[in-house]
N, C-alpha and C positions, 0 to 999 in steps of 0.2 A: 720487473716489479717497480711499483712506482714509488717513493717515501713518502709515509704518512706519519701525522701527528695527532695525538687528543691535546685541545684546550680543557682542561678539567682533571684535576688528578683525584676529585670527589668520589664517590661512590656510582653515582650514572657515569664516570669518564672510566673508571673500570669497568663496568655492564660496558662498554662501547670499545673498550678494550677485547672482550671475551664474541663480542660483533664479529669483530675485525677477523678473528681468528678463526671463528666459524667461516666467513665468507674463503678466506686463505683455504680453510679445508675441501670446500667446493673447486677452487679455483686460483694457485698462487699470486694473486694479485698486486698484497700490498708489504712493501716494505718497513716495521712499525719502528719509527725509530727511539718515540718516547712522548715525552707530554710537554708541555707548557702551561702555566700558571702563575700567576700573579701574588696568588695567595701562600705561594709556599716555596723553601728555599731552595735557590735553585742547587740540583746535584741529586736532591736525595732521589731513593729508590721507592717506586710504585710497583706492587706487583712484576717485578723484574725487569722494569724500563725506568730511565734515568726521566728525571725534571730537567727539562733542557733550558727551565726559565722561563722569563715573562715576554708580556707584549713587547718589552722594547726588543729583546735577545729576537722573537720572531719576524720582529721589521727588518734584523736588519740579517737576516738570514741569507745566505747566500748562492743558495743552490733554490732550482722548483721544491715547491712541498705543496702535500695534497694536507686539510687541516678539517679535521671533525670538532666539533664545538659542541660541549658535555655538557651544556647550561641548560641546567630545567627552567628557571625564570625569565620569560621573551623581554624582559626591559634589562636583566641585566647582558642576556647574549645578546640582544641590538648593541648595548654600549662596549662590549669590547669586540667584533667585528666592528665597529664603526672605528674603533682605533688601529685597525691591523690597515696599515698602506705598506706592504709588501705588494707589488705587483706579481712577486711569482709563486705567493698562496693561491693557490684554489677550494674550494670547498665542494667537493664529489656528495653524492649523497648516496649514505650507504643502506644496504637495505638488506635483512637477514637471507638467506636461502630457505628459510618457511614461510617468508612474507608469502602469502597468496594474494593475486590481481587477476581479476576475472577477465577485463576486457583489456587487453594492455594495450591495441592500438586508441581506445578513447578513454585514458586514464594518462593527465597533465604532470608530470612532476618536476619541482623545478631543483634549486643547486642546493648543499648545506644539508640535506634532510637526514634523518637517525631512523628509520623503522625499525624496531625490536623484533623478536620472534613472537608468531603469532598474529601479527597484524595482517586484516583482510580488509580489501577495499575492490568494490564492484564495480563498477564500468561509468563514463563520464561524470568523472571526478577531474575536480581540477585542484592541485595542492602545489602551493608555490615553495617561496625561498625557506630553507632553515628552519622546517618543519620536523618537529618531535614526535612520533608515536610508538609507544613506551610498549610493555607487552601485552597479548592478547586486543588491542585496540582494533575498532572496525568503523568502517566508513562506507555510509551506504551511497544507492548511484544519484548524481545531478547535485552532488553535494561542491563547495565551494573551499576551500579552507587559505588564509591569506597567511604571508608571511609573516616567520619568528613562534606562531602561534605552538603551543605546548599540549601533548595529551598522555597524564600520568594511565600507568596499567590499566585494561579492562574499560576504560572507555569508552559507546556506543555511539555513533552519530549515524544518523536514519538518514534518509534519500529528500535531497533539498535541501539541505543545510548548508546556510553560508555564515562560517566562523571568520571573525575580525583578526586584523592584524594584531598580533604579539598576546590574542586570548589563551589564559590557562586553564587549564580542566583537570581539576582531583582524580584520583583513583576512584573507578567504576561509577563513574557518572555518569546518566543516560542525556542525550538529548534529541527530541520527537522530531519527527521531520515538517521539513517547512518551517522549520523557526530560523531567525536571524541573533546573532551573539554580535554586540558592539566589539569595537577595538579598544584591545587590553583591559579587557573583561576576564575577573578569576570565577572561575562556576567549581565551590566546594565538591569531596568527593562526598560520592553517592546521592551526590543531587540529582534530581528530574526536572531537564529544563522542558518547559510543557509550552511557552510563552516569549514570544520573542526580548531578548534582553538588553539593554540602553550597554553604550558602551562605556570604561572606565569605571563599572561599579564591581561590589562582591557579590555573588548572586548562593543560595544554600539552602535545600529543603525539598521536600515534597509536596508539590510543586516548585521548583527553587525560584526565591522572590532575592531582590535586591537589599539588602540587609546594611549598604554603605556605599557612601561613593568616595574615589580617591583619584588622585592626577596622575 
């Protein structure tokens, strides 16, 4: 079994906790050893795993460790993978045992990733680094999705869709196929994105329109 960690003692780094444990029921895989977090002190108890500390306690950690990263917001999980230089972190990407993938030989995935229970995705799909998809999520085929990018529960993305690096997406939000989402682009939940969208704005609505733009 290998050691692994969640960055995130929040409430997604528990759901990714209860992940973990699921995948171990299929298959003994991961050794969990506890969390990391910046935000809270280290020692205490999370759902019956210790805080083992922050970014610096995991630089300078000493042994391999495999590191799941529990950040729903893609600018703040850019900036703290960007500070983790440990060379002997890895980032596996885990993926429940009810994930359904239709075509797995032409279905792309790349390192970092979180699939929930529930998620489906159909066949030439390309989904890169450090990719979120929450539960119930689905991705249709020839669709595109780039790195850090985030997708809360119930999410739809239709066949031709290329979502931007570090794009967020609300709970049950649809978006039509053939549209394009700029980079780090938030699309409110239960919006319908019908229209392709600029990148770095807020998009919300039926039809979801750009409502603001931010850096």
């Amino acid at each position: 079994m290998k050691d692994i960690a969640i960055f995130g003692v929040g409430g997604f780094g528990r759901e990714v906790l209860a992940l973990i444990k699921d995948i171990n029921k299929e298959e003994p895989i991961w050794n969990i050893i506890g969390f990391f977090d910046d935000g809270y002190e280290k020692g205490i108890m999370v759902n019956g795993y210790t805080n083992l500390g922050k970014t610096e306690d995991l630089n300078n950690w000493p042994t391999p460790i495999s590191l799941a990263v529990s950040i729903g917001s893609p600018v703040i999980k850019k900036k703290i993978i960007d500070k983790i230089t440990n060379p002997l972190v890895d980032y596996p990407t885990l993926i429940h045992p009810s994930v359904w993938i239709g075509d797995k030989e032409f279905v792309e995935i790349g390192k970092g990733g979180i699939f929930c229970a529930g998620v489906m995705i159909t066949t030439n799909v390309k989904i890169k680094d450090f990719i979120i998809l929450n539960l119930q999520c689905t991705v249709g085929h020839d669709s595109i999705i780039k790195d850090y990018a985030s997708f809360m529960p119930s999410v739809n993305i239709s066949g031709e869709v290329t979502i931007g690096e570090g794009v967020y997406v609300g709970t049950g939000a649809k978006i039509i196929n053939k549209i394009e989402i700029g980079n780090y682009t938030i699309v409110g939940a239960g919006a319908v994105v019908a229209k392709t969208l600029p990148a770095k704005c807020t998009a919300v609505g039926i039809p979801a329109k750009p409502i603001k733009f931010h850096e």
